[in-house]
C-alpha positions in Angstrom: -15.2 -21.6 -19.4 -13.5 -18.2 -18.3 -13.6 -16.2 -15.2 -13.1 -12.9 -16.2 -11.4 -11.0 -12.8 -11.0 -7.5 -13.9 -8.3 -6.8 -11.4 -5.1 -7.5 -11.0 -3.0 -11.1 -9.7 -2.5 -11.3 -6.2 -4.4 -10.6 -3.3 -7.9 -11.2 -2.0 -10.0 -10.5 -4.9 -7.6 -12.8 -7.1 -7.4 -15.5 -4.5 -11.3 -15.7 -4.0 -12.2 -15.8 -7.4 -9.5 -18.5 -8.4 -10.9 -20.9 -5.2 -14.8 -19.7 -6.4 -13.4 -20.5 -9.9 -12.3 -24.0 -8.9 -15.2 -25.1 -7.3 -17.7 -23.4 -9.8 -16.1 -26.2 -12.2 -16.4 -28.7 -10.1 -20.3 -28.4 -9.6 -20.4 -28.1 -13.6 -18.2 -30.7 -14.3 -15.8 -28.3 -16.5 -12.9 -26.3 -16.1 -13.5 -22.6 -15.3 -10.2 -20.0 -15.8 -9.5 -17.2 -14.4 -8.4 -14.6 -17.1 -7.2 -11.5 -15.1 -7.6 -8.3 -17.4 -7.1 -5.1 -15.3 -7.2 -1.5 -16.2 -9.6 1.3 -15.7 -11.0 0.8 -12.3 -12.5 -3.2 -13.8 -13.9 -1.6 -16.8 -11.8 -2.9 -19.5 -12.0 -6.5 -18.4 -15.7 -5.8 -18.1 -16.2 -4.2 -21.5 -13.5 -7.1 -22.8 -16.1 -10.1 -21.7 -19.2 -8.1 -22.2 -18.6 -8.7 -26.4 -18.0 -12.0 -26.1 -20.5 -14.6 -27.1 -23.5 -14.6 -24.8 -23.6 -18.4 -24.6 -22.7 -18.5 -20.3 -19.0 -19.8 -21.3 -17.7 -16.8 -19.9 -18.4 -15.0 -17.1 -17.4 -12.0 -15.6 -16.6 -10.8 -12.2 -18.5 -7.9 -11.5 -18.2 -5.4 -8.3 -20.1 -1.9 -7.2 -17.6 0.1 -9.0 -17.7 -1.9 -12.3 -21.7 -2.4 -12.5 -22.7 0.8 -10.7 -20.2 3.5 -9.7 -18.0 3.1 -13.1 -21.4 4.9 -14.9 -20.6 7.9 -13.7 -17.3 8.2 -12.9 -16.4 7.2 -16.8 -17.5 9.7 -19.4 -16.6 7.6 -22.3 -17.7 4.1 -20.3 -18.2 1.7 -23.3 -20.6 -0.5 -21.9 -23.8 -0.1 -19.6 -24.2 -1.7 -16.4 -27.4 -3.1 -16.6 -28.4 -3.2 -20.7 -25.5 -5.0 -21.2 -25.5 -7.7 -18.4 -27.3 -10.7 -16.5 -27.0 -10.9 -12.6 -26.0 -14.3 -12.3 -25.6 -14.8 -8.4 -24.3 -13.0 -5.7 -20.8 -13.7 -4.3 -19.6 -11.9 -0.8 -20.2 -8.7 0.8 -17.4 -7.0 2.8 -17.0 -4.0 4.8 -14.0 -1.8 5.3 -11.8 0.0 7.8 -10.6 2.7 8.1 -7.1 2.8 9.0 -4.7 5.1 9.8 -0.8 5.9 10.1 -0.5 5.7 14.0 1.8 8.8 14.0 -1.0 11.4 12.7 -2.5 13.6 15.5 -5.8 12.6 15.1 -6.5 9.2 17.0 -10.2 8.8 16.3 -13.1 9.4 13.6 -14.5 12.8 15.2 -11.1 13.9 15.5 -10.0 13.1 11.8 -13.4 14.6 10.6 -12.2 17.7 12.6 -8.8 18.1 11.0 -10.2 17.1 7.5 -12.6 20.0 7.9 -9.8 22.3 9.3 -7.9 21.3 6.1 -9.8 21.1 3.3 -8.0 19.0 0.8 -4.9 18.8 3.3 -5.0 14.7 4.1 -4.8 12.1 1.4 -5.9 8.3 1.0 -4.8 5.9 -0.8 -6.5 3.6 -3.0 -6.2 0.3 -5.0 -7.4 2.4 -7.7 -10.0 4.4 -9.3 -13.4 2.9 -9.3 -12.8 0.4 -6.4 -14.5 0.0 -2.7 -11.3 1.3 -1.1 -12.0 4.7 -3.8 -15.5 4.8 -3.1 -15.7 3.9 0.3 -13.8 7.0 1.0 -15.9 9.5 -1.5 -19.3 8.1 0.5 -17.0 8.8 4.1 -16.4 12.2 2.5 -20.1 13.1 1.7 -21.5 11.8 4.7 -18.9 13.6 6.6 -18.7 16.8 4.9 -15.2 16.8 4.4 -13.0 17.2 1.8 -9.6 14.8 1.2 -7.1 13.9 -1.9 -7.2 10.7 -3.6 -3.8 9.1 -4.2 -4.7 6.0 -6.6 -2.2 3.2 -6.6 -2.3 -0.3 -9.0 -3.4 -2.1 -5.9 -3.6 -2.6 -2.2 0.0 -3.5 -1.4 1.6 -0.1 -2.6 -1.0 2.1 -0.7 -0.4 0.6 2.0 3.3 0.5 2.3 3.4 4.5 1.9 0.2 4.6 4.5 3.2 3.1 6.9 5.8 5.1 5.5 3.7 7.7 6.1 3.5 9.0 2.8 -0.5 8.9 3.2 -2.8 9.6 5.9 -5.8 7.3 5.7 -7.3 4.4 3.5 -10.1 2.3 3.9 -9.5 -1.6 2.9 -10.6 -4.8 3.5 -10.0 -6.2 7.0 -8.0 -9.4 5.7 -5.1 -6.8 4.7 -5.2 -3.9 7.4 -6.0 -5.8 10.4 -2.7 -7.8 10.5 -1.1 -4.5 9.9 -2.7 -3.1 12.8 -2.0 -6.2 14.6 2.0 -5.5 14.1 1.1 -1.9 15.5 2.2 -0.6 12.0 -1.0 0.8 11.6 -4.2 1.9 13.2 -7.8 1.6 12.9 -10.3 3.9 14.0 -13.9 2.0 12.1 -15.3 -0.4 10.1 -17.8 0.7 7.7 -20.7 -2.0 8.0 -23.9 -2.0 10.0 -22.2 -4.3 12.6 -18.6 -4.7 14.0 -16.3 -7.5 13.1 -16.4 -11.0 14.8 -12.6 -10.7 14.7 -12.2 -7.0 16.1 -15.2 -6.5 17.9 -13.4 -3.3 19.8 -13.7 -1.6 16.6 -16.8 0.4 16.4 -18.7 0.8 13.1 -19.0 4.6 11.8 -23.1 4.6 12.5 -22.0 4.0 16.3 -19.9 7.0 15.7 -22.4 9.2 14.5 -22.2 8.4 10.7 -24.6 6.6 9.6 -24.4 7.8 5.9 -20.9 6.4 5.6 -22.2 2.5 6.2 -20.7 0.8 3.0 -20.1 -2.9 1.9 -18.1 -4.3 -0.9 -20.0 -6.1 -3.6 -19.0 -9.0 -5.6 -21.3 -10.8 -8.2 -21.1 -12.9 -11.2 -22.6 -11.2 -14.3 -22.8 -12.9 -17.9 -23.7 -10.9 -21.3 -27.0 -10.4 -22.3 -29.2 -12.3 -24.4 -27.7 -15.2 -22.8 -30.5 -18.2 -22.6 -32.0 -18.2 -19.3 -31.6 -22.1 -18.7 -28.0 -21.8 -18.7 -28.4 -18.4 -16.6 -30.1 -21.1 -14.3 -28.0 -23.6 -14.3 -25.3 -21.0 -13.0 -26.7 -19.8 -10.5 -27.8 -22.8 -8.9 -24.1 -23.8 -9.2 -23.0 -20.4 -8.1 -25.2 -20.8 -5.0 -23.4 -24.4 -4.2 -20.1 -23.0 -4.6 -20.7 -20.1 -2.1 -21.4 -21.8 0.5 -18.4 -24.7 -0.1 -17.1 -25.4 3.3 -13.6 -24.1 1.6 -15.0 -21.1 -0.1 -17.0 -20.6 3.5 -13.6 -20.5 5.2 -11.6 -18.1 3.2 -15.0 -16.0 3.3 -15.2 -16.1 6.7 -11.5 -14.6 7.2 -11.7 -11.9 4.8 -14.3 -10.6 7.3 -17.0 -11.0 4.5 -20.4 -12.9 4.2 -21.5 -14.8 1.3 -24.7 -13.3 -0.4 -26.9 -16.6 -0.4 -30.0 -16.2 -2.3 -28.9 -13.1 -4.1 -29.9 -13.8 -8.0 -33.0 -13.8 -10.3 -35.0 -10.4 -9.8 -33.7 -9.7 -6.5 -30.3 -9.4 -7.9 -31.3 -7.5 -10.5 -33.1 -4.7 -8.4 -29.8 -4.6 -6.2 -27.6 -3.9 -8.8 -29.7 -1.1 -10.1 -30.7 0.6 -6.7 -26.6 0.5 -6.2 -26.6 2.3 -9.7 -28.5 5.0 -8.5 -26.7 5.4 -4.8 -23.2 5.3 -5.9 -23.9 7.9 -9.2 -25.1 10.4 -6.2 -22.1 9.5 -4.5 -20.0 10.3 -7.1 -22.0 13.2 -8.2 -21.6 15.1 -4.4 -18.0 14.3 -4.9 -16.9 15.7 -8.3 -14.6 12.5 -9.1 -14.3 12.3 -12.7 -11.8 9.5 -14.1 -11.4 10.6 -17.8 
């Protein structure tokens, strides 16, 4: 079987799919491999595994910016989000932060949403690329805010980052696994986290609702899709082995330090209607926003 992870090697995405990966073969008695294919914000692994055979042996890796937000940001997107594809099971949901480079002026939210609106266009974030949470993320922060910013993509994390402490950026929202050390070392700083509730591991940082932004609550979304037409006893039989592997006490653990919560009993009908209500909120969101990505 194949894990297609349409992202790049390395970091937390990679990581968590290789340990779900392991364990997904355990409960089904089979190997499952990862196959990284980036490109494209995840849509040219997606389209990649979406025309191969629709017999469940491989399954694909699929986020809010490859099953919802790719829609409309891609004129020319060559598959469709939800014709194409059955929800298989949930994975993790994760929210981000919003992290700054200590030496700006502005040393809170309401002070950054003054400055952006005092210069339209005038700060940048970074990004691990087009299409992903830390892109949309910040295009939802910017409608709900009313504020304007420039999008610096990068091929990953790890290089936005590094110039956001070099100061060659001003701002980028990320996963707390990979800022929150940063801000640890005092290389960086972070002003909110973008979920309903605060973090168990920084519970000092409030969540942008507390700070008046309620429209700006966002989680990252992972999920295992497989093709469709696929026969819906082996859809079955993933899922219930998807829903095992979830909630492995390893799988549980590396969960549990990315700041993220596994999304038990996320598959069948209630999956489905997910997937499609995040369709419709991120195509506004990117709609309000303009982005366009070919």
């Amino acid at each position: 079987m194949t894990f297609i992870v349409p992202f790049t090697p390395g970091g937390i995405t990679d990581s968590t799919s290789r340990l779900l990966a392991q364990k997904l073969g355990d409960k089904l008695g089979q190997p499952v491999v990862v196959d990284n294919r980036p490109g494209a914000g995840g849509s040219i692994g997606v389209d990649y595994a979406v025309r191969q055979p629709a017999d469940g042996y491989t399954l694909i890796y699929g986020t809010q910016g490859t099953q919802a937000a790719n829609l409309a940001l891609y004129k020319n997107l060559r598959y469709d989000p939800i014709k194409d594809f059955i929800p298989v099971h949930g994975m993790s949901e994760s929210p981000l932060v919003l992290a700054i480079n200590p030496a700006r002026s502005f040393k809170n939210v309401p002070q950054l949403v003054a400055y952006a609106k005092a210069h339209p266009a005038g700060l940048n974030f970074g990004s691990a690329g087009p299409g992903t949470a830390t892109h949309l993320t910040a295009e939802l922060f910017q409608s709900a805010t009313g504020t304007k910013m420039t999008h610096v993509p990068y091929k990953g994390s790890s290089p936005a980052l590094n110039d956001l402490i070099a100061g060659n950026l001003d701002l980028v929202f990320d996963y707390a696994a990979v800022v929150m050390p940063l801000v640890q070392a005092g290389k960086l700083k972070a002003l909110a986290v973008t979920g309903k509730a605060r973090l168990a591991s920084a519970p000092e940082l409030p969540t942008v609702g507390e700070l008046g932004y309620p429209g700006a609550e966002s989680v990252a979304w992972s999920a295992v899709f497989v093709a469709a037409h696929t026969p819906a006893p082996i859809v079955k039989r993933l899922a219930d082995a998807l829903g095992e592997a979830i909630v492995d006490p390893d799988v549980l653990a590396v969960t549990d330090k990315n700041g993220s919560t596994p999304m038990r009993g996320m598959r069948g009908d209630r999956l489905n209607a997910f997937v499609k209500s995040e369709v419709t909120r991120w195509r506004e969101v990117v709609q309000r926003s303009g982005a366009r990505l070919d």
